[in-house]
Backbone as CSV, one residue per row, in Angstrom:
resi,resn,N_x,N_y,N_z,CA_x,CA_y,CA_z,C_x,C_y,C_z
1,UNK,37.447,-38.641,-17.649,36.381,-39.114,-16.775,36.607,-38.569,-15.377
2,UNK,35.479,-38.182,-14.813,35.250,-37.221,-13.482,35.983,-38.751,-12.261
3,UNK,36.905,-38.159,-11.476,36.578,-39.425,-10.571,35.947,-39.170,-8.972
4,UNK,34.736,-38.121,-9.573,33.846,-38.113,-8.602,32.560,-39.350,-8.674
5,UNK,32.392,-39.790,-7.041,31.547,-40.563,-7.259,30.037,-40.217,-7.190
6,UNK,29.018,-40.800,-7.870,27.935,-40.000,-8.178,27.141,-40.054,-6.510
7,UNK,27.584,-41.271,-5.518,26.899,-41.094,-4.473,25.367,-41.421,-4.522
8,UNK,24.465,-40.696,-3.232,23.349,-41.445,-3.743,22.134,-40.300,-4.140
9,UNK,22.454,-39.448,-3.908,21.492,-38.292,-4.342,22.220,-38.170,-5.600
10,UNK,23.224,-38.543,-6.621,23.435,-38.445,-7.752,22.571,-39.742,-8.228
11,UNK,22.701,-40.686,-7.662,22.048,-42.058,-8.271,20.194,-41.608,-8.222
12,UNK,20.095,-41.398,-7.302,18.474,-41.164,-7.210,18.147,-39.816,-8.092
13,UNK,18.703,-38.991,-8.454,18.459,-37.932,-9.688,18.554,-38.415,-10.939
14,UNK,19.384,-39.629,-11.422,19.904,-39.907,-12.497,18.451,-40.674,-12.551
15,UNK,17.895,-41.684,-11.636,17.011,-42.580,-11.235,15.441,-42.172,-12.214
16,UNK,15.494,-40.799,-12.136,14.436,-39.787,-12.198,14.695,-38.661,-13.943
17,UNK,15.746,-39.115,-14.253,16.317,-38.588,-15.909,17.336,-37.165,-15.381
18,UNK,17.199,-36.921,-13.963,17.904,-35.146,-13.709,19.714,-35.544,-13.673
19,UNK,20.045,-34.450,-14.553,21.466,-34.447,-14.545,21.847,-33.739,-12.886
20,UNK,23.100,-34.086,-12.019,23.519,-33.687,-10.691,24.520,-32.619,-11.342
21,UNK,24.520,-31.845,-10.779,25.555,-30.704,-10.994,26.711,-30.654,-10.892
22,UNK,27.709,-30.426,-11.714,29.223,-30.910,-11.587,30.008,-30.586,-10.750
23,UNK,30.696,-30.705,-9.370,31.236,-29.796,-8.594,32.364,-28.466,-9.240
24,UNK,32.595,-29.471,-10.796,33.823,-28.707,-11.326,32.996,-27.513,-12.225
25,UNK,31.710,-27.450,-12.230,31.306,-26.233,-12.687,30.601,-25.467,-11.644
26,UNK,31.451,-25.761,-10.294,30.303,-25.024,-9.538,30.370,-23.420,-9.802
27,UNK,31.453,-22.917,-10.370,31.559,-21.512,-10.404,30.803,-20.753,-11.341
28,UNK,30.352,-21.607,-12.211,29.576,-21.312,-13.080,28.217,-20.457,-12.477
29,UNK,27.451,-19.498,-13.350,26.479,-18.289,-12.840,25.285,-19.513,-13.298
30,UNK,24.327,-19.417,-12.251,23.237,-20.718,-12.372,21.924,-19.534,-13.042
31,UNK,21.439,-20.241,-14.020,20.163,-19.398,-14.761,18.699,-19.597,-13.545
32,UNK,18.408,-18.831,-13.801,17.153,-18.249,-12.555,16.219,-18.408,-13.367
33,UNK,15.283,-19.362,-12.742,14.170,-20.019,-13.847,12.853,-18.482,-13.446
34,UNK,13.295,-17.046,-13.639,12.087,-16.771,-13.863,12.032,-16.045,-14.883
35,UNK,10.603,-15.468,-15.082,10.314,-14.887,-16.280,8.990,-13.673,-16.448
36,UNK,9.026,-13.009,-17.278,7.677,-12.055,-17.342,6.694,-12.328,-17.193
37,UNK,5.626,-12.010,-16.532,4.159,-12.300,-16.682,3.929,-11.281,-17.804
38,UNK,2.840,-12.380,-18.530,2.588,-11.389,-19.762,0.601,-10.892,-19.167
39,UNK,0.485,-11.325,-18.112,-0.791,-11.292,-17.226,-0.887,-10.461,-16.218
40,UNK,0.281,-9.548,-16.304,0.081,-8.500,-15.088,-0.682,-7.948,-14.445
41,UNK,-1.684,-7.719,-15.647,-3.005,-7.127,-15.096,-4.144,-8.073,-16.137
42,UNK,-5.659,-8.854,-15.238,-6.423,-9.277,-16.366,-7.018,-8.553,-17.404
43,UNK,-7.719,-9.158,-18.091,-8.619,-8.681,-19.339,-9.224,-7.900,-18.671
44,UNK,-9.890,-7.911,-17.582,-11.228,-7.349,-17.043,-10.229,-5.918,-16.398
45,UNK,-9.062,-6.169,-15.731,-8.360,-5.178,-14.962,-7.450,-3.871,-16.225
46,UNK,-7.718,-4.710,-17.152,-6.828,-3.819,-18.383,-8.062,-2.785,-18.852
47,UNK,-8.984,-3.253,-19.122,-9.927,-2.866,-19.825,-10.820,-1.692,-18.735
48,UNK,-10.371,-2.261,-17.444,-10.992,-1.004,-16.551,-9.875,0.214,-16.259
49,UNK,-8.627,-0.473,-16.707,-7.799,0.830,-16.378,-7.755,1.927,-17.589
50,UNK,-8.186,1.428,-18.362,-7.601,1.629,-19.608,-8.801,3.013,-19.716
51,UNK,-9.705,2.574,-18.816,-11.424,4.167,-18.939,-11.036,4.381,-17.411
52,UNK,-10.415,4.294,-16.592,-9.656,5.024,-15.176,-9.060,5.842,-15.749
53,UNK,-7.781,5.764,-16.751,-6.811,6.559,-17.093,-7.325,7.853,-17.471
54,UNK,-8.583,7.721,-18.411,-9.346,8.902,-19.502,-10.213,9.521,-17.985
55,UNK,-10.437,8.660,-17.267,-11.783,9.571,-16.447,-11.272,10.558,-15.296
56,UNK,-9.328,9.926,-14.953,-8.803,10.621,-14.372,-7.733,11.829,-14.772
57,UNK,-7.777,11.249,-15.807,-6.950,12.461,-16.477,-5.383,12.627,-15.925
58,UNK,-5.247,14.178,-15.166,-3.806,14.671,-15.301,-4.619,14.769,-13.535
59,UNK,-5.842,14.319,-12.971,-5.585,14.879,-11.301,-5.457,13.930,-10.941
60,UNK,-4.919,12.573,-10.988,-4.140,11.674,-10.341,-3.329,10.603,-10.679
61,UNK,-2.806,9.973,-10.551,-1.802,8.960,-10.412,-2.237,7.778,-9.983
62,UNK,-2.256,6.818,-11.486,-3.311,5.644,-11.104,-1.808,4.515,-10.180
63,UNK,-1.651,3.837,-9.620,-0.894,2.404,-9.571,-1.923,0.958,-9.198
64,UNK,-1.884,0.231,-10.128,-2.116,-0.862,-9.523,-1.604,-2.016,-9.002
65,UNK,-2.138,-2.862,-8.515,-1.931,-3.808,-7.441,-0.782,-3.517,-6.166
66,UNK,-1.373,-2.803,-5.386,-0.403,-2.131,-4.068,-0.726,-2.813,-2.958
67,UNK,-0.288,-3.773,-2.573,0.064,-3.930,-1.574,-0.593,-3.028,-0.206
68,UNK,-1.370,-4.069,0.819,-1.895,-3.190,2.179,-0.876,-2.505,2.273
69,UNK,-0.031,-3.617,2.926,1.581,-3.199,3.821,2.359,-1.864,3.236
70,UNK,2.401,-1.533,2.073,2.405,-0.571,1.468,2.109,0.906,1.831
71,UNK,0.412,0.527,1.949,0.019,1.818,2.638,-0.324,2.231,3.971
72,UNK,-0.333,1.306,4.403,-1.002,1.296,5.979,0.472,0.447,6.961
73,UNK,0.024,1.170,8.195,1.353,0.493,9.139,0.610,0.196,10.647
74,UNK,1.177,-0.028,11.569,0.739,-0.515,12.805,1.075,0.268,13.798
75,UNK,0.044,1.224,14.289,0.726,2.231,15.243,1.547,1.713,16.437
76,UNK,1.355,0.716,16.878,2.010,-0.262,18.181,2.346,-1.238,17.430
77,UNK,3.555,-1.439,16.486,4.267,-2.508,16.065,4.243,-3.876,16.936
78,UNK,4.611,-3.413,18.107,4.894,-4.386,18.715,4.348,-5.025,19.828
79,UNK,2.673,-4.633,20.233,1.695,-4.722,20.750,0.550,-5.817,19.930
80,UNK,0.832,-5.259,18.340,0.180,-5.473,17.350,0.500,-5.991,15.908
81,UNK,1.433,-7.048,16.441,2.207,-7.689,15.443,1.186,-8.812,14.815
82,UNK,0.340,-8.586,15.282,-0.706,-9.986,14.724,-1.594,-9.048,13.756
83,UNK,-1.772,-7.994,13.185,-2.616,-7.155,12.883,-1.901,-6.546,11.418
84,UNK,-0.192,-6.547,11.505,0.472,-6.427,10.164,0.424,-8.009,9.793
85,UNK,0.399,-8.972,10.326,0.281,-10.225,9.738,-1.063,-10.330,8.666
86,UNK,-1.810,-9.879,9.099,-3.087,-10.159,8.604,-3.575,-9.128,7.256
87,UNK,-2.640,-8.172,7.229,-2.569,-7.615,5.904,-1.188,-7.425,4.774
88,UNK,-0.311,-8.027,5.165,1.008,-8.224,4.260,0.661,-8.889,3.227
89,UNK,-0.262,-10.151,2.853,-0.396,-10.795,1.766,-1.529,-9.996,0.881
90,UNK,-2.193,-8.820,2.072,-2.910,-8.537,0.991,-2.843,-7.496,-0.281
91,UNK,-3.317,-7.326,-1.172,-3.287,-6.252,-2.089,-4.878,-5.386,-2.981
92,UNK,-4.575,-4.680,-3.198,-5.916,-3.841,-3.600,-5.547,-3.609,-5.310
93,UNK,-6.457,-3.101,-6.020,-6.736,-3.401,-7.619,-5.544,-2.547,-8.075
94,UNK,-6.362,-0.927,-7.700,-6.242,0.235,-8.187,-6.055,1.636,-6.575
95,UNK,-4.684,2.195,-6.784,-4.803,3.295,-5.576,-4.601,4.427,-6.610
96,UNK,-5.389,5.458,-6.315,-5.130,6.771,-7.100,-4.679,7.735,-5.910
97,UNK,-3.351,8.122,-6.099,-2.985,9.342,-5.964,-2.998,10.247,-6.392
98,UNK,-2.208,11.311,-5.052,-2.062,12.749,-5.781,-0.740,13.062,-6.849
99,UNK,-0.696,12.971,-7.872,0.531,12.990,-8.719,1.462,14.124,-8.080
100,UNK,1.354,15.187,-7.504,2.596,16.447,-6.884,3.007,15.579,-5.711
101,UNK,2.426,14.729,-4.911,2.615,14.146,-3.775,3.112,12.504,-3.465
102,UNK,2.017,12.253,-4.210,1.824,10.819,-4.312,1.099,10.329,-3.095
103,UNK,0.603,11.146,-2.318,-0.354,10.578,-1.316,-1.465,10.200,-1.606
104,UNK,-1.897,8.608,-1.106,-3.083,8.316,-1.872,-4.182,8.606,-1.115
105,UNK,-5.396,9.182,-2.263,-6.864,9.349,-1.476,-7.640,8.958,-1.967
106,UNK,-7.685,7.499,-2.571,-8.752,6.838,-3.026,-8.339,5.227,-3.599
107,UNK,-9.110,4.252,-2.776,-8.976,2.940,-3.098,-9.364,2.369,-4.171
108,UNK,-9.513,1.675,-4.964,-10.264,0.988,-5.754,-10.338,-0.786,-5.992
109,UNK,-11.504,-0.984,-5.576,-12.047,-3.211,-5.855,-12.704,-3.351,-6.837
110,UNK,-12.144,-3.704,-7.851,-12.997,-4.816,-9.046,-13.413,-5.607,-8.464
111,UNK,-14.923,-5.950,-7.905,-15.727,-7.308,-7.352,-16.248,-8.104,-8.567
112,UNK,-15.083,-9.205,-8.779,-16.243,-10.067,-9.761,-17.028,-11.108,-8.774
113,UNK,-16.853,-12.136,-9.132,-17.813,-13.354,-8.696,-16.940,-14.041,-7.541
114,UNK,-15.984,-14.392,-7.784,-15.436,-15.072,-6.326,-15.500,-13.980,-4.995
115,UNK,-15.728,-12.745,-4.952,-16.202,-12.227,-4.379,-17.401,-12.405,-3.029
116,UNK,-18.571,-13.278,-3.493,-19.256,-13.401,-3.377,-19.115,-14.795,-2.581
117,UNK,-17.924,-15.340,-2.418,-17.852,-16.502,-1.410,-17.777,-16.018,-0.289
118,UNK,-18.108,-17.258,0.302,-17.985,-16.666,2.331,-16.837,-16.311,2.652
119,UNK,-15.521,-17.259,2.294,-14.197,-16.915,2.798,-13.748,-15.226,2.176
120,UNK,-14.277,-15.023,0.572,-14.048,-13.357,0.303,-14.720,-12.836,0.925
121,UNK,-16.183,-12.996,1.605,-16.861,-12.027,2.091,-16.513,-11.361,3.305
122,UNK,-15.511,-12.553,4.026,-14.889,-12.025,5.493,-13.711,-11.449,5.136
123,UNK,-13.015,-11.653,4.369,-11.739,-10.810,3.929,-11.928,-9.207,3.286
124,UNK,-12.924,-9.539,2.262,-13.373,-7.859,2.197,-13.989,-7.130,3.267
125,UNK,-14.773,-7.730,4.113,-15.454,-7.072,5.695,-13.898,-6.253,6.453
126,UNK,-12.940,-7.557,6.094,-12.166,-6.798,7.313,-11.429,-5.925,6.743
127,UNK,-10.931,-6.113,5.308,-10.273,-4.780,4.305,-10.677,-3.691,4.484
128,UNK,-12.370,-3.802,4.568,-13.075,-2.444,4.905,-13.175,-1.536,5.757
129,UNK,-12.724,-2.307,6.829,-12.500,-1.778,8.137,-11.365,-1.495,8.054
130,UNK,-10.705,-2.311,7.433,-8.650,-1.597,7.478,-9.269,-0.184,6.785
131,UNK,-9.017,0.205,5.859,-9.590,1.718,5.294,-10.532,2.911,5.907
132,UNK,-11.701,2.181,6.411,-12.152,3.035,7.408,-11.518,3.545,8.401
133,UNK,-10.907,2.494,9.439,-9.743,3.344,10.355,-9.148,4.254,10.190
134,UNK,-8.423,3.708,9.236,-7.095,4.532,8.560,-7.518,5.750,7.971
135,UNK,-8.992,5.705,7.186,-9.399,7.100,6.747,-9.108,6.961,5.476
136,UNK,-9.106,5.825,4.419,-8.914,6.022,3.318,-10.120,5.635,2.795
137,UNK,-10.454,6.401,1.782,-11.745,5.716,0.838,-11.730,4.503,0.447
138,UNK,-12.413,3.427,0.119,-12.368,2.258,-0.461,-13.417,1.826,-1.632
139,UNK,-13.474,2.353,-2.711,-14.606,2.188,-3.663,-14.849,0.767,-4.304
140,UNK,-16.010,0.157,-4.111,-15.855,-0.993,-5.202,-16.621,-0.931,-6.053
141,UNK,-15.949,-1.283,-7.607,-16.598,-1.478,-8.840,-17.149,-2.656,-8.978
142,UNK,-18.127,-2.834,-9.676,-18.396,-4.433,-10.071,-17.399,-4.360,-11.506
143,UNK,-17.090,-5.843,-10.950,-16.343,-6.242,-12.521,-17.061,-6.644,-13.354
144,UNK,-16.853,-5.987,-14.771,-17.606,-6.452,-16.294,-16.424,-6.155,-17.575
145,UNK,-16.916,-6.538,-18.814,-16.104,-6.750,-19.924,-15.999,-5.138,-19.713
146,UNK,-16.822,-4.412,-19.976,-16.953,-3.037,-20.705,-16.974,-2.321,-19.441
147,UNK,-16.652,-0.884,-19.533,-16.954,0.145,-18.681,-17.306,1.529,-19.440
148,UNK,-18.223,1.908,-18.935,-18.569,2.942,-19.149,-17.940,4.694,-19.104
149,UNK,-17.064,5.503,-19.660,-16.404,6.378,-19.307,-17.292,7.424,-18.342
150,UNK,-18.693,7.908,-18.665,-19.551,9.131,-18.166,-19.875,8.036,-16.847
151,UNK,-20.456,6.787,-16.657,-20.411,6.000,-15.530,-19.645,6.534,-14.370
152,UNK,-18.365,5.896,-14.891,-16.805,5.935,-14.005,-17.095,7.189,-13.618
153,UNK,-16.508,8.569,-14.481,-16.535,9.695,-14.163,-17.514,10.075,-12.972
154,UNK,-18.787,9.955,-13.138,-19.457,10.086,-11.874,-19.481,9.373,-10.655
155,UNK,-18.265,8.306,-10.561,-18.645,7.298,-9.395,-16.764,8.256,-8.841
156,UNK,-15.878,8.766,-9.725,-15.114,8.848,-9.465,-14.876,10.594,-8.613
157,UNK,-15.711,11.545,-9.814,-15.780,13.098,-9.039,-15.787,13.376,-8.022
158,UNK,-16.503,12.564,-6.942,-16.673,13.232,-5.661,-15.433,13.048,-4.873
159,UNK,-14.644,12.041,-5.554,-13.264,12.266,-4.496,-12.118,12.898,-5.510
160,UNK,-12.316,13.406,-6.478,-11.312,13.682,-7.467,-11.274,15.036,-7.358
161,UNK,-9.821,15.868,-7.077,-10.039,17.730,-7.177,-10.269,18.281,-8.294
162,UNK,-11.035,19.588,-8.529,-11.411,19.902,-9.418,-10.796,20.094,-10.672
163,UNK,-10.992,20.201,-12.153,-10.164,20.883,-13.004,-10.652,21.951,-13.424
164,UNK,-9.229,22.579,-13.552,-9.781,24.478,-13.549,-9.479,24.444,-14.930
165,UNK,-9.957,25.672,-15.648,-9.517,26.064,-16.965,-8.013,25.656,-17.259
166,UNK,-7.213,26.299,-16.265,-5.238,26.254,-16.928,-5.099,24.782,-16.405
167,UNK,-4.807,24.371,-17.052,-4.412,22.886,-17.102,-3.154,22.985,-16.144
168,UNK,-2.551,23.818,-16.276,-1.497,23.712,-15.454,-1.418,23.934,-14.051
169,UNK,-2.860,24.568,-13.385,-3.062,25.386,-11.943,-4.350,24.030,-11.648
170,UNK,-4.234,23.187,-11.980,-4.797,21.915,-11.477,-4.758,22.138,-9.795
171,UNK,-5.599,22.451,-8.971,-5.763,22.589,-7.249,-5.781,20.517,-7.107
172,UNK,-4.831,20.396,-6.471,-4.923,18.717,-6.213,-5.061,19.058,-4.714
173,UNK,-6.218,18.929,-4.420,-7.088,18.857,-2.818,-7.729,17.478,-2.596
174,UNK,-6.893,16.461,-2.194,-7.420,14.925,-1.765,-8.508,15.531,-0.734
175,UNK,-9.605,14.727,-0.516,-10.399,14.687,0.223,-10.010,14.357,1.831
176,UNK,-10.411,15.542,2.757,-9.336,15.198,3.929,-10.543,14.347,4.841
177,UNK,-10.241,13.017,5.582,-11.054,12.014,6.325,-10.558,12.817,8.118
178,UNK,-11.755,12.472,8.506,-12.429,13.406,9.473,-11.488,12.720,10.761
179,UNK,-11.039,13.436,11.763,-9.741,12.861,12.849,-10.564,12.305,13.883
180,UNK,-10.059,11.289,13.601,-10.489,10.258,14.899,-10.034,10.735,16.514
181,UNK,-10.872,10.989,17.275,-10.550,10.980,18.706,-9.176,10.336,19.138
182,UNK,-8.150,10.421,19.538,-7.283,9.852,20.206,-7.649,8.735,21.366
183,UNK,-7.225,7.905,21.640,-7.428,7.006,22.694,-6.834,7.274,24.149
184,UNK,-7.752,7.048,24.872,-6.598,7.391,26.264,-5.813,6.555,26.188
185,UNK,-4.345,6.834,26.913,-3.060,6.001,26.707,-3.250,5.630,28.779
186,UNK,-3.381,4.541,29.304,-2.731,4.404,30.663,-1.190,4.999,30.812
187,UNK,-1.187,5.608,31.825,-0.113,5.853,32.518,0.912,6.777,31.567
188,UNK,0.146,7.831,30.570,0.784,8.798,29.846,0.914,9.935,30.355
189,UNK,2.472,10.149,30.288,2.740,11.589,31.277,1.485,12.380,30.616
190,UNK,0.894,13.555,31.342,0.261,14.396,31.349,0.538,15.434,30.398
191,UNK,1.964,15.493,30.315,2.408,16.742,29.658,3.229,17.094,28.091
192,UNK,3.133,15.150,27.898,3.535,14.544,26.481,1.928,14.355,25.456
193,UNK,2.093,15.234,24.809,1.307,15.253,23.785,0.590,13.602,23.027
194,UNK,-0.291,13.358,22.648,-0.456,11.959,22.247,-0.729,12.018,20.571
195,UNK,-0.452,11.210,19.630,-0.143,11.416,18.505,-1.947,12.011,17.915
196,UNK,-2.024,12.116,17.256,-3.468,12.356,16.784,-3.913,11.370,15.748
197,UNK,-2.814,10.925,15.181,-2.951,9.673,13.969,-2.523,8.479,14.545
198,UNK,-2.053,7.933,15.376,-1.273,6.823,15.941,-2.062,6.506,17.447
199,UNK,-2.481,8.033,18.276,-2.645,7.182,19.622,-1.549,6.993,20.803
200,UNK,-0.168,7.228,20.476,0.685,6.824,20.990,1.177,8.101,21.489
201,UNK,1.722,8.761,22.310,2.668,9.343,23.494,3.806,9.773,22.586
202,UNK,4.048,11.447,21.895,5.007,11.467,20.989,6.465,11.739,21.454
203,UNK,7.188,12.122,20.938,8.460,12.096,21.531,9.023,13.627,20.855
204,UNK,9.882,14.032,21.896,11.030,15.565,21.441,11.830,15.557,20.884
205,UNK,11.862,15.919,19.497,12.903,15.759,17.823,13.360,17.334,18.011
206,UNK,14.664,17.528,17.668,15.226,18.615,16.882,15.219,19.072,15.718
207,UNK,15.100,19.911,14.775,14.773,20.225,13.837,16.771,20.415,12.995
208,UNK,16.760,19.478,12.200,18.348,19.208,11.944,18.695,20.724,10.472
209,UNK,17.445,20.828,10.254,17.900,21.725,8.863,16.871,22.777,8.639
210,UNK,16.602,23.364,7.483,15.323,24.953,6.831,15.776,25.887,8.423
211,UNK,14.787,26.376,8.202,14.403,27.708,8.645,14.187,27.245,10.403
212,UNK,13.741,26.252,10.817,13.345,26.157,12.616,14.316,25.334,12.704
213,UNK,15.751,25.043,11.777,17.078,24.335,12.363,17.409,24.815,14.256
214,UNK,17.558,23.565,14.547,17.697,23.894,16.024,16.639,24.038,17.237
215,UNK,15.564,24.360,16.835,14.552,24.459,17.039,13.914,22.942,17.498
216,UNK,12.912,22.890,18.528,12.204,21.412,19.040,11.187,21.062,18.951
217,UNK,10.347,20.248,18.608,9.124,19.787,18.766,8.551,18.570,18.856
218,UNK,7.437,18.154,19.481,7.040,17.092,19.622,6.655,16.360,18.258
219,UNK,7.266,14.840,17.832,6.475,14.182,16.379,6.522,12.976,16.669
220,UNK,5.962,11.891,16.193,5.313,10.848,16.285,6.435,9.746,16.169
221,UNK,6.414,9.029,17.298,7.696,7.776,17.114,7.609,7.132,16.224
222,UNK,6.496,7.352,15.489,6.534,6.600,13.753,7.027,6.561,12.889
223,UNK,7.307,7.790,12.816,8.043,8.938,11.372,9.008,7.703,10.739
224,UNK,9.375,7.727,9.284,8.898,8.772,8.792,7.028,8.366,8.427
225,UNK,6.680,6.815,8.332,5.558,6.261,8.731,4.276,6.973,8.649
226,UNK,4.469,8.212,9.946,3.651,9.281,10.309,4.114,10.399,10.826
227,UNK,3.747,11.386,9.995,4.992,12.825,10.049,4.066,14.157,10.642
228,UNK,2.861,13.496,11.504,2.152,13.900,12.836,3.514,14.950,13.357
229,UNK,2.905,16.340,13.609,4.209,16.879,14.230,3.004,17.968,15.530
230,UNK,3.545,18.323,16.585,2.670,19.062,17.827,4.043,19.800,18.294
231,UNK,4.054,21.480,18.412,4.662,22.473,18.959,5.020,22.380,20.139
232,UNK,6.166,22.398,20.703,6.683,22.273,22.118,6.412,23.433,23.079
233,UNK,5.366,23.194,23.764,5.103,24.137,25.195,6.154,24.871,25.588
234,UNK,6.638,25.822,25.280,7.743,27.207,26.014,7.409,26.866,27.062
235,UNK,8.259,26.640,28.245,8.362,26.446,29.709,8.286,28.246,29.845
């Protein structure tokens, strides 16, 4: 017999049918109550990937459920810390990449019916605008049981690169989104380049390795984030 006393958080567990944990097995490896979702993706999300896969073939690289935070970042982290808050919980269906790269150039939303509430309607408004900024496509499907393969295919071509005869000389050309004006920066030296993707005032990197080892140029305090790079003015 233990001559530990059960105390009162042992009495109030026992109170309730829960066994208290033995101090003399504390070394023991404790089982981790989790487990597989066998729901990873729904009926409706299986059944649409399943005519994504055929309509995209070998020119991209489907992943689903990705995460904003994932793809998108905050050019002023720390100006704009309220702005990664507001997309960390979120996630999107379907991102197709470029399979040689993996850079993605095309979003994808199954809209079923909860969709159509006020609280989704302001959350997709502002998703939309996250993508527009950023320059990524954002397509939405309506959700249904069935999908159509010749459908898909045509909602999908115009952002998909072509396929050539050799299966193997596949040209993967993402659709390039048109460069946003830079913002004036207050009080930015004159003679520091400003990022073209970020906005921000870049900074002078050395080139540590290849062929311009040693060599300098201006790139984006983001990196690797944003790999924005601008040629250093020869004095």
């Amino acid at each position: 017999m233990s001559d530990e006393r059960p105390g009162c958080l042992g009495r109030f567990m026992r109170l309730f049918g829960l066994k208290p944990r033995s101090r003399q097995n504390s070394g023991t490896v404790e089982e981790l109550p989790y487990r597989l979702r066998d729901d990873f993706l729904s009926v409706t999300e299986s059944s649409f990937w399943r005519v994504l896969m055929a309509a995209v073939g070998n020119r991209a690289t489907v992943c689903p459920k990705v995460g904003l935070r994932d793809i998108f970042y905050v050019a002023r982290p720390n100006e704009n810390a309220v702005y990664m808050n507001q997309i960390k919980q979120k996630h999107l269906d379907f991102l197709l990449c470029d399979p040689k790269t993996i850079k993605p150039f095309l979003a994808i939303e199954l809209d079923d019916a909860s969709h159509a509430r006020p609280e989704r309607i302001e959350r997709d408004e502002f998703v939309d605008r996250v993508f527009k900024t950023a320059g990524l496509p954002l397509l939405h499907v309506p959700a249904q049981a069935n999908y159509s393969l010749r459908m898909l295919s045509e909602l999908l071509n115009p952002y998909l690169p072509p396929v050539m005869d050799n299966a193997a000389s596949v040209a993967i050309v993402p659709p390039v989104p048109a460069t946003a004006t830079s913002p004036e920066i207050p009080n930015a030296p004159p003679s520091i380049p400003l990022c073209p993707k970020c906005g921000v005032p870049m900074v002078v990197r050395t080139a540590k390795s290849g062929e311009h080892q040693g060599k300098q140029f201006y790139g984006c305090p983001n990196y690797p984030k944003c790999r924005e790079m601008k040629p250093l003015a020869s004095k």
